[in-house]
C-alpha positions as CSV (number, residue, x, y, z in Angstrom):
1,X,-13.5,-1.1,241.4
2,X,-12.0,1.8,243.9
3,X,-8.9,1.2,242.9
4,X,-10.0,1.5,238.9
5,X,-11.3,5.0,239.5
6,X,-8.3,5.8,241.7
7,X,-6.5,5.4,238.7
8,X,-8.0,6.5,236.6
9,X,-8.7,9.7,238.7
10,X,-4.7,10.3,239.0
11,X,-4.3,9.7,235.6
12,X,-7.3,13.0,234.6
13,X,-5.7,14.9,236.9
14,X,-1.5,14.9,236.1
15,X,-2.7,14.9,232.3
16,X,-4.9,18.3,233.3
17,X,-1.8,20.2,235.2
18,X,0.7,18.8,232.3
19,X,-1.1,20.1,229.7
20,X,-1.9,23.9,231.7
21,X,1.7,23.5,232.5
22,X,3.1,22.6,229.0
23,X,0.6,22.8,226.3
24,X,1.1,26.3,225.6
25,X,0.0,28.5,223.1
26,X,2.4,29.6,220.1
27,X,3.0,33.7,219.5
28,X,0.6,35.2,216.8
29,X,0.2,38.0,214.8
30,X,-2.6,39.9,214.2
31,X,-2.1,42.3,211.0
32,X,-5.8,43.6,211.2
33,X,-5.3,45.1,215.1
34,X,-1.6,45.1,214.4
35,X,-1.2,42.4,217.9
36,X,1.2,40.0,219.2
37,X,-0.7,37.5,221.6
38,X,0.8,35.0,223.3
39,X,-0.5,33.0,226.4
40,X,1.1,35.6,229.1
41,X,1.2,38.5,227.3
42,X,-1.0,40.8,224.3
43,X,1.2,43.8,222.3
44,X,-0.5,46.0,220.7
45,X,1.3,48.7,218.5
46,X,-1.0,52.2,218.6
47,X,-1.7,53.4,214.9
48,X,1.1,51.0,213.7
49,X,4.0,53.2,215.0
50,X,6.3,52.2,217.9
51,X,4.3,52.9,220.8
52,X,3.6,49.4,222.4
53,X,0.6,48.4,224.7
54,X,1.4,45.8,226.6
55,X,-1.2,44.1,229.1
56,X,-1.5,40.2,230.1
57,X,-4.2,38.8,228.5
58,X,-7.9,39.4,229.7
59,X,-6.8,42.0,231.9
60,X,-7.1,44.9,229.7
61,X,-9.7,46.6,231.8
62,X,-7.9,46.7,234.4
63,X,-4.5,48.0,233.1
64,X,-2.7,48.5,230.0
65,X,0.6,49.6,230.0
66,X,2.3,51.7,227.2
67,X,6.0,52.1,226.2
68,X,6.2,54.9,223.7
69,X,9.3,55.4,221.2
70,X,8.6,58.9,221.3
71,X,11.8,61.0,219.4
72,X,14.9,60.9,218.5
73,X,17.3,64.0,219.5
74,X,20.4,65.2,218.4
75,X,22.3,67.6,221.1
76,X,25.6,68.4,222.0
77,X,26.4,67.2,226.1
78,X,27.2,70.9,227.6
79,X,28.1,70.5,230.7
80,X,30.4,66.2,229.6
81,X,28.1,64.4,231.9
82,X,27.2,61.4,229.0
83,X,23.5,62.2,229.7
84,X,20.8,64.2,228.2
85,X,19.6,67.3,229.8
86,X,16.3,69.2,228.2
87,X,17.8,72.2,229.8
88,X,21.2,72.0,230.0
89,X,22.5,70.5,227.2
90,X,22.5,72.1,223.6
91,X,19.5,71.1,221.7
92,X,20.5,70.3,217.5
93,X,17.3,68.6,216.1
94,X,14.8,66.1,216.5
95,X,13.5,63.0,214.7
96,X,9.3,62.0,215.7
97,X,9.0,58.5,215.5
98,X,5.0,58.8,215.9
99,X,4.2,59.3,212.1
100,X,2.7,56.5,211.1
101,X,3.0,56.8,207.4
102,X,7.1,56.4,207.7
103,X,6.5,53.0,208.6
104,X,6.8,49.3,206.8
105,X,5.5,46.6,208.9
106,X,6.2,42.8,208.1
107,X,6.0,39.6,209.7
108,X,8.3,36.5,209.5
109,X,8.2,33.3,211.6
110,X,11.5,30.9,212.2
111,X,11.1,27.8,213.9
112,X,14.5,25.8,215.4
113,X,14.9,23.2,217.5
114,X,15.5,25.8,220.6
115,X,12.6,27.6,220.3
116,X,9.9,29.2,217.7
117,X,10.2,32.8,217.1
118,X,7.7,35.3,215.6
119,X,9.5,38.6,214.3
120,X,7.6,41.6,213.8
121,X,9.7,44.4,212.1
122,X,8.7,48.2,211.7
123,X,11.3,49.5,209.0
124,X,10.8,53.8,208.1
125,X,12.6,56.5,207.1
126,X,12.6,58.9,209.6
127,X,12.4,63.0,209.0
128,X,15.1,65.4,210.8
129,X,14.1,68.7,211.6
130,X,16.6,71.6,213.0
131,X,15.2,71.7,217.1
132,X,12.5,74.0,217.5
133,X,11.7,74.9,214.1
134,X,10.0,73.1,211.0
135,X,13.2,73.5,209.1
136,X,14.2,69.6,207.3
137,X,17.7,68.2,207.3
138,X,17.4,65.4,206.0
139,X,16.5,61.5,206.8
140,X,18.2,58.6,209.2
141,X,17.2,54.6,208.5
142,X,15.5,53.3,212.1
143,X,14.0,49.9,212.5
144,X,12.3,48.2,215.0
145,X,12.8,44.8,214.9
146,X,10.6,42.5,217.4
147,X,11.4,39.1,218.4
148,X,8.9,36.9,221.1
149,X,9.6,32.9,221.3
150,X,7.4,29.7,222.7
151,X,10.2,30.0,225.2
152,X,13.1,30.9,227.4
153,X,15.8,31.5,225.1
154,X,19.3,32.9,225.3
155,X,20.3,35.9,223.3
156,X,23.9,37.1,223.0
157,X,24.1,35.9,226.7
158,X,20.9,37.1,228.0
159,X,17.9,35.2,228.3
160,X,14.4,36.2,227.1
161,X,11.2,34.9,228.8
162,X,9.4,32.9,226.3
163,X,6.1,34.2,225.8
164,X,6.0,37.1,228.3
165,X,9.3,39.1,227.1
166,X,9.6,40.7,224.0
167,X,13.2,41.4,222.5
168,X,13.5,44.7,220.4
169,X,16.0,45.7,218.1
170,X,16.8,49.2,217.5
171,X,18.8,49.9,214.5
172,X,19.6,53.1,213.5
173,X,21.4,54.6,210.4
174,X,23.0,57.1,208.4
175,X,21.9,59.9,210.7
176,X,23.1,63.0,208.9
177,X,24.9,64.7,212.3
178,X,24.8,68.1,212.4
179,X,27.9,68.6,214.8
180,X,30.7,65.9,215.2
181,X,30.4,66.7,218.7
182,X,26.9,65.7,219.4
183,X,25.0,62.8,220.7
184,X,21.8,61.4,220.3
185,X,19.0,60.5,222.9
186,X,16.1,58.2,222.2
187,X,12.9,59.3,224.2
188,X,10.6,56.8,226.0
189,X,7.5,57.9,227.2
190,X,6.1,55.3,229.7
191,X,2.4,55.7,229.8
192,X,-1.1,54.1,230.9
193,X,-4.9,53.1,231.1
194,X,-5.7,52.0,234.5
195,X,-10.0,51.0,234.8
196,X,-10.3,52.9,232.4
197,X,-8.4,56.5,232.7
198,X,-5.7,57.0,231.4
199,X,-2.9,57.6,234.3
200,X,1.4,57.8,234.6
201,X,2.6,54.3,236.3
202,X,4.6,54.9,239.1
203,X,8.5,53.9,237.8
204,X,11.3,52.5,239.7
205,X,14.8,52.2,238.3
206,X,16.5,48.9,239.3
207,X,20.9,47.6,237.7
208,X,21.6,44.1,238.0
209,X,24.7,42.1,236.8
210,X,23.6,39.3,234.6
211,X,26.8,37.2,234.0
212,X,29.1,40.0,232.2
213,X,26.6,42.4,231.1
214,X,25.0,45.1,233.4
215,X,21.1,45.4,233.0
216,X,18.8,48.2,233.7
217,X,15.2,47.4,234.6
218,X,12.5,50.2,234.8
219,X,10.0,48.5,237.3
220,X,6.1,50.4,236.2
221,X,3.2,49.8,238.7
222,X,-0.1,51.0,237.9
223,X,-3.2,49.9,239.9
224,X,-3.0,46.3,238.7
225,X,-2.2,43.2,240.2
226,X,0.7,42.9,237.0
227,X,3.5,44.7,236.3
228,X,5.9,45.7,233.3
229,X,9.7,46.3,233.2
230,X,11.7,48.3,230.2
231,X,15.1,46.2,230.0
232,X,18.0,47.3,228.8
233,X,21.8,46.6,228.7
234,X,24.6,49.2,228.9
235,X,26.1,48.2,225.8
236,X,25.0,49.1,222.4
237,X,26.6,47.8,219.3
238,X,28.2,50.2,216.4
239,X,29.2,48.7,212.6
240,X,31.0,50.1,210.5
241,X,31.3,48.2,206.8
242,X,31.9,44.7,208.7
243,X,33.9,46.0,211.7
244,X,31.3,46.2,215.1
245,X,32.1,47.1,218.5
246,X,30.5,47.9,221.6
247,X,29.7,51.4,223.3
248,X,28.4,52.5,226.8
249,X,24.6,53.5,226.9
250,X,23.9,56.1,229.3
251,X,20.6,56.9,230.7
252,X,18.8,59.5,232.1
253,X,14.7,59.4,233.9
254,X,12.4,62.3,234.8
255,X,9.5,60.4,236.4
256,X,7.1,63.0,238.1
257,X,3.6,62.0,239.1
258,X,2.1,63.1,236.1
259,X,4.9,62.1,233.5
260,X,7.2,59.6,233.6
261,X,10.3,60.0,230.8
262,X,13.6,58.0,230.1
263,X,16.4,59.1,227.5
264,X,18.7,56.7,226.4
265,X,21.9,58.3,225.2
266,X,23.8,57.3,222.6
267,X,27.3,58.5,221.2
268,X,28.4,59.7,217.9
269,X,28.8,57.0,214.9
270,X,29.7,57.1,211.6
271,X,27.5,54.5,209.8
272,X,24.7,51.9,212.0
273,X,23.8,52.0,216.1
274,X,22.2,48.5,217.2
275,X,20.4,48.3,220.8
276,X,18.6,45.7,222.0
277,X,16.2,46.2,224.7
278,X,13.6,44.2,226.0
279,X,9.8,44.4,227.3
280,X,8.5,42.1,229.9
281,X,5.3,41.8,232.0
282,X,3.8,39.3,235.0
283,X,3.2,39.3,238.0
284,X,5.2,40.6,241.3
285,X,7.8,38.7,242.0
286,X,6.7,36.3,245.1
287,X,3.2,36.0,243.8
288,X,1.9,32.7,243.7
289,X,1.2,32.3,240.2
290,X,4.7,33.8,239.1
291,X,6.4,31.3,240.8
292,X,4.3,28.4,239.0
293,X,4.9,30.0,235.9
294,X,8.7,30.2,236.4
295,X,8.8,26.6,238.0
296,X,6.4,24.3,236.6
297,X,7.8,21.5,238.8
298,X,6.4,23.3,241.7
299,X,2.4,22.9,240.2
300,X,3.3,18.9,239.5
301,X,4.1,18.5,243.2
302,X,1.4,20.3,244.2
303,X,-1.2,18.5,241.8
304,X,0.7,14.9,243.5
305,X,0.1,16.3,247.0
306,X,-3.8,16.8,245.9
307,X,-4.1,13.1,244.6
308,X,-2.6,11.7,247.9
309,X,-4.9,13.5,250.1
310,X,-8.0,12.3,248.1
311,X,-6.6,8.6,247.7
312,X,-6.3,9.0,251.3
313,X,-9.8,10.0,252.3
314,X,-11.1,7.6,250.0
315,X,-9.3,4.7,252.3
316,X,-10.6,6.2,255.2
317,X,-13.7,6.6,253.8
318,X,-13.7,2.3,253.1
């Protein structure tokens, strides 16, 4: 009879941590709140523009982070450094990406035999203006195009964390340039709501090699037991017609303690721009429940030590 609910006790408990372990939730979208929820991680995009809230599900009153896709600026690099200086550099016009009647918003899902994948793409036509004044130019084609997966999945040889990483294309096209000379910088604001008030995470600027490619990571803390990272590579793509090749992405941060900025710089180009950063959020590295996450192998033999210990006071116990 012992050794009947023995058994029967292992079996409840492997088929509990493989299921927490495995059974996992597939990515959703949410067109009423305009959300992206998966088991790790909830997206929200403010007033349907690309501003992204990010915070780990349930935890939302504790912390939620927010990426903001802020403007687009044409300028001419003054002083040849490849970076973008408010101050320095020669300012041409500007591009707001925070209208949010510019942008078309629709959802596709694509299911392989690697991995499930829920897109989310914000397509607009975004207005110029000459820097400083309300004078129009004209319009440039940008797109947003989201990718999360069920997954770990690798992307032009980088991987993406399935379910708690979010992949984001940023096409840009036919940007009528108002000096061959100049170059444009995309501005992220990097934002928060910490118990409620709203607050400037501290940032941290990290480079790691990841096979070929070299990878930024902007580490932002707030008063939260979770973390989120902006990812990005140093290489964007340019096309022209069917011809593409790769161009350095240059960077520059202002993080004071009561903003916190990044421009990424981009050069000139004749016809389409592609970058592809990504978002991710969890938990400090080290922490307990990262590492189950990232090695579910680690939970089994932990559930297995549990089950020996309690088949072994039962023993005593007889």
């Amino acid at each position: 009879m012992n050794r009947g609910i023995i058994g029967i006790l292992i079996i409840c408990m492997l088929a509990w941590s493989f299921y927490g372990i495995f059974a996992r939730e597939m990515p959703h979208w949410k067109s009423d709140s305009d959300t992206i929820s998966t088991d790790d991680m909830v997206i929200q995009f403010h007033e349907r523009t690309p501003t992204y809230k990010i915070w780990i599900p349930g935890k939302n009153d504790t912390a939620v982070y927010i990426v903001k896709f802020n403007r687009i600026i044409e300028f001419i690099d003054s002083d040849n450094d490849g970076r973008y200086s408010g101050t320095v550099d020669t300012l041409l016009a500007q591009a707001p990406l925070t209208a949010h009647d510019i942008w078309e918003v629709t959802a596709e899902e694509f299911n392989t035999t690697e991995a499930y994948e829920l897109r989310i793409t914000f397509n607009g036509s975004v207005r110029i203006y000459r820097m400083g004044t309300e004078q129009f130019i004209g319009e440039a084609r940008v797109a947003f195009v989201n990718h999360i997966y069920d997954r770990d999945v690798e992307v032009e040889g980088y991987q993406i964390e399935g379910g708690r990483e979010l992949k984001i294309d940023i096409i840009i096209s036919d940007w009528p340039w108002m000096n061959d000379d100049s170059k444009l910088a995309l501005e992220i604001v990097f934002a928060g709501m910490f118990k409620g008030h709203e607050g400037v995470p501290r940032c941290h600027r990290e480079r790691v090699q990841y096979e070929n490619r070299e990878i930024h990571k902007i580490r932002l803390e707030g008063d939260a037991d979770y973390q989120v990272e902006f990812r990005y590579a140093e290489q964007a793509r340019l096309r022209v017609g069917s011809e593409e090749r790769e161009c350095k992405v240059n960077a520059s941060d202002e993080f004071k303690q009561n903003s916190a900025v990044t421009w990424l710089v981009y050069p000139y180009f004749n016809d389409t721009l592609v970058h592809d950063p990504s978002i991710y959020v969890g938990e400090p590295e080290g922490g307990i429940a990262s590492i189950l996450e990232s090695k579910p192998y680690i939970a089994v033999g932990i559930v297995g030590v549990v089950v020996l210990v309690i088949v072994a006071i039962i023993k005593i116990k007889k």
